[in-house]
C-alpha positions in Angstrom: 78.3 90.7 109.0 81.8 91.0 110.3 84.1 93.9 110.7 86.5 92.7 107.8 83.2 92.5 105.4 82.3 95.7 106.5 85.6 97.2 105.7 85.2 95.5 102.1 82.1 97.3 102.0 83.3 101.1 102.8 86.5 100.7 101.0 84.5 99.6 97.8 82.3 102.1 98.1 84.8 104.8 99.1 87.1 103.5 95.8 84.0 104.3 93.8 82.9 107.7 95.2 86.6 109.0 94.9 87.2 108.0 91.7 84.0 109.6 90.2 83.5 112.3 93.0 87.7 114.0 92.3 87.1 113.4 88.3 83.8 115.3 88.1 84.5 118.7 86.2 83.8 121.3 89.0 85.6 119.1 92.1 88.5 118.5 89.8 88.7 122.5 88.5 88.7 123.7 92.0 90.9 121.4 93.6 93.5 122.2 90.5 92.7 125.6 91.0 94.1 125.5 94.8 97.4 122.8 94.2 97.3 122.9 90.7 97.6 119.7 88.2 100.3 117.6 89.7 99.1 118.2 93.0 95.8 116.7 92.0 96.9 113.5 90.1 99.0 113.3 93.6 95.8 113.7 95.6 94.0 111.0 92.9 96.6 108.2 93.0 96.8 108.7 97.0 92.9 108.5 97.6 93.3 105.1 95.2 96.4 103.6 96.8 94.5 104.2 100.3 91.1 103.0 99.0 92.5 99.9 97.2 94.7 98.8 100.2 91.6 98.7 102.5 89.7 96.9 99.9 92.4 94.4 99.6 93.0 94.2 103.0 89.3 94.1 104.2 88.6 91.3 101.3 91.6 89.0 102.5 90.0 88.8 105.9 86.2 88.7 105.0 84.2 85.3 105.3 84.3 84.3 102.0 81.2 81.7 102.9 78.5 83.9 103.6 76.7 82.9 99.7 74.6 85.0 97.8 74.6 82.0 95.3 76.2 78.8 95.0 78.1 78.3 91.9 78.6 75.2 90.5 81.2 73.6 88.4 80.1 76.0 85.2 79.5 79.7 87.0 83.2 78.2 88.7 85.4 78.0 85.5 83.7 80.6 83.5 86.4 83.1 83.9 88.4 80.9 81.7 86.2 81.9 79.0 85.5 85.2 79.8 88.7 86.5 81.2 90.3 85.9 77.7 88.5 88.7 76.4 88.9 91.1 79.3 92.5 90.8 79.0 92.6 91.5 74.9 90.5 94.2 75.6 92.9 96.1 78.6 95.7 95.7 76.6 95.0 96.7 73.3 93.2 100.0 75.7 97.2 100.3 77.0 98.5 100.2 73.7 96.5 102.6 71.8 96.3 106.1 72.3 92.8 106.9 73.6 91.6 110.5 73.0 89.7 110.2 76.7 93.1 108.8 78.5 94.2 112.0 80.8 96.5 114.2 78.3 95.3 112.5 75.1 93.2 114.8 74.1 95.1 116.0 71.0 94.8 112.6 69.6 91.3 113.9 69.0 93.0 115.3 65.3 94.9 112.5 64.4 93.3 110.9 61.0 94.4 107.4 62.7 92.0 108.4 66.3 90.0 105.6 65.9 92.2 102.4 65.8 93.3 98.9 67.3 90.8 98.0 70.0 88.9 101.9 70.1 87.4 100.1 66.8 85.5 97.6 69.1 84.7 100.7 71.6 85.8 104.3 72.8 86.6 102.7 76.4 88.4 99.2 75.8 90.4 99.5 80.0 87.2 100.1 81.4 84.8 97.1 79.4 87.8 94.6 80.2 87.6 95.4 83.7 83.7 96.0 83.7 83.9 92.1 82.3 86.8 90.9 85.0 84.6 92.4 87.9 81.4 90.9 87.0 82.6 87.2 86.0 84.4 87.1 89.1 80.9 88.2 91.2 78.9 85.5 89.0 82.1 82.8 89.6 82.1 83.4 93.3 78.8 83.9 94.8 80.0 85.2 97.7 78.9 88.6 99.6 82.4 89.8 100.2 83.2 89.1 96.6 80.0 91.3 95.7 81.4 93.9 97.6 85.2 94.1 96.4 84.0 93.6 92.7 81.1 95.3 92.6 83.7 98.5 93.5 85.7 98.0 90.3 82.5 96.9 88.2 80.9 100.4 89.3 83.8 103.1 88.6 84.3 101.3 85.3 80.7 101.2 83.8 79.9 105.0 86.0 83.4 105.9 85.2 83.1 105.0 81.4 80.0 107.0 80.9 81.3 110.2 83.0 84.3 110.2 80.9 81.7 110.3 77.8 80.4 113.7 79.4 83.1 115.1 80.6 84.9 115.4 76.5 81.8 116.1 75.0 81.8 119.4 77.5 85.2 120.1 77.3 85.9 119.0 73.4 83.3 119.6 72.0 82.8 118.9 68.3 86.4 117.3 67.8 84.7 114.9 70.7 81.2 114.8 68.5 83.3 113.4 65.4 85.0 110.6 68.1 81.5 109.5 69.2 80.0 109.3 65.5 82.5 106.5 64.4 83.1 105.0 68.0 80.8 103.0 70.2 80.5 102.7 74.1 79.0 99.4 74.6 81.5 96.8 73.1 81.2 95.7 69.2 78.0 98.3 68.7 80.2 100.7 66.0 81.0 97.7 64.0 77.4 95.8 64.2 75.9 99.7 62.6 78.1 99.5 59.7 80.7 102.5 61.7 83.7 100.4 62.1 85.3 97.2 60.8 87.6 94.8 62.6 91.3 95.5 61.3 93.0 92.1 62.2 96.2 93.8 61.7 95.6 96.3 64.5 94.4 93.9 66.6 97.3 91.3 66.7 99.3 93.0 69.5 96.6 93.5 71.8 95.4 90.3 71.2 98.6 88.6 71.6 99.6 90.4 74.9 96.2 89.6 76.3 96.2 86.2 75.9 100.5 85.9 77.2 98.9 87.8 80.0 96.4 86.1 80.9 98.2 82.7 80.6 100.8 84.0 82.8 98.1 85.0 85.6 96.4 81.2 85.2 99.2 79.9 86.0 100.4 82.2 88.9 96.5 82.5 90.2 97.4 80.1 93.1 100.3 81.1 94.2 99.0 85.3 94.0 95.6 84.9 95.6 94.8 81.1 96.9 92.8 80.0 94.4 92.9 77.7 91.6 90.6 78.8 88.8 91.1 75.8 86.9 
């Protein structure tokens, strides 16, 4: 395995291990307690600006023909499918005011918490980018690909659940009423009778999703070498 693949590797997994290791309660109390809050969401957007540009980096100059998996002309093109959704589901996660999002908390005791794309589940950023990490694994077959992805595809899914933990310790009951009308995995609140889908909620995030994604098919080549169509 060469030294860029490598670098993919320890990047990924140092992404991964930040994200989760500065976010979990105690690390995060005692590191506030020393340079206080600002100082830590400094510390937390350095550690993913560093980690991210060596992913990047490392990923650019990995063999991208060592193969796990060939994929054919359908495991090829099924981000055009897939991607779709990932993208609705991001920016309706942007748009809407999540009770988990860092100072959102107080959103908790709105009567309107649970809204737009928190209908379809509590952690709509993380399951789009859960969904764009894994299609582009399955699409590419590749090792290094397995390693930059699999980086995103853990801190989301890991990242997801700690954030599930981390308000029911710290909200408590406010957090309890979240979870009883919410879901975590994608569609489960509204398959159990909890939640319905609200079209008119939905039309923004769906409609800057899709001009999104659009806009990325079409600048895909020129961004990152490829053409995924």
């Amino acid at each position: 395995m060469d030294t860029a693949m490598w670098a993919t590797g320890l990047s990924s997994a140092a992404f991964f291990v930040s994200h989760l290791g500065l976010a979990h309660p105690p690390a995060h109390d005692r590191i506030v307690r020393q340079i206080g809050e600002k100082g830590f969401q400094s510390l937390f957007l350095l550690a993913t600006v560093l980690t991210l540009g060596a992913m990047i980096t490392g990923y650019i100059y990995a063999s991208h023909y060592v193969y796990l998996w060939i994929p054919g002309p359908g495991l090829r093109h099924l981000p055009l499918l897939a991607m779709p959704v990932a993208f609705i589901l991001i920016a309706g996660g942007v748009l809407t005011k999540n009770p988990s999002a860092l100072g959102m908390e107080n959103s908790l005791d709105r009567p309107d918490a649970v809204n737009g794309a928190l209908r379809i589940t509590r952690h709509p950023v993380m399951w789009g980018m859960t969904l764009w990490a894994a299609i582009h694994i399955i699409a590419n077959g590749d090792l290094a690909s397995l390693l930059f992805f699999g980086g995103f595809l853990l801190t989301a899914l890991l990242g997801s659940l700690h954030l599930d933990h981390r308000m029911a310790a710290t909200q408590g009951e406010r957090w309890q009423r979240f979870v009883a009308v919410t879901s975590y995995m994608p569609f489960a609140a509204m398959l159990s009778g909890r939640q319905t889908w609200v079209w008119a909620e939905l039309r923004r995030p769906m409609a800057w999703g899709l001009g999104s994604f659009v806009l990325l098919l079409l600048l895909h080549p020129y961004l990152f070498g490829v053409r995924p169509y």
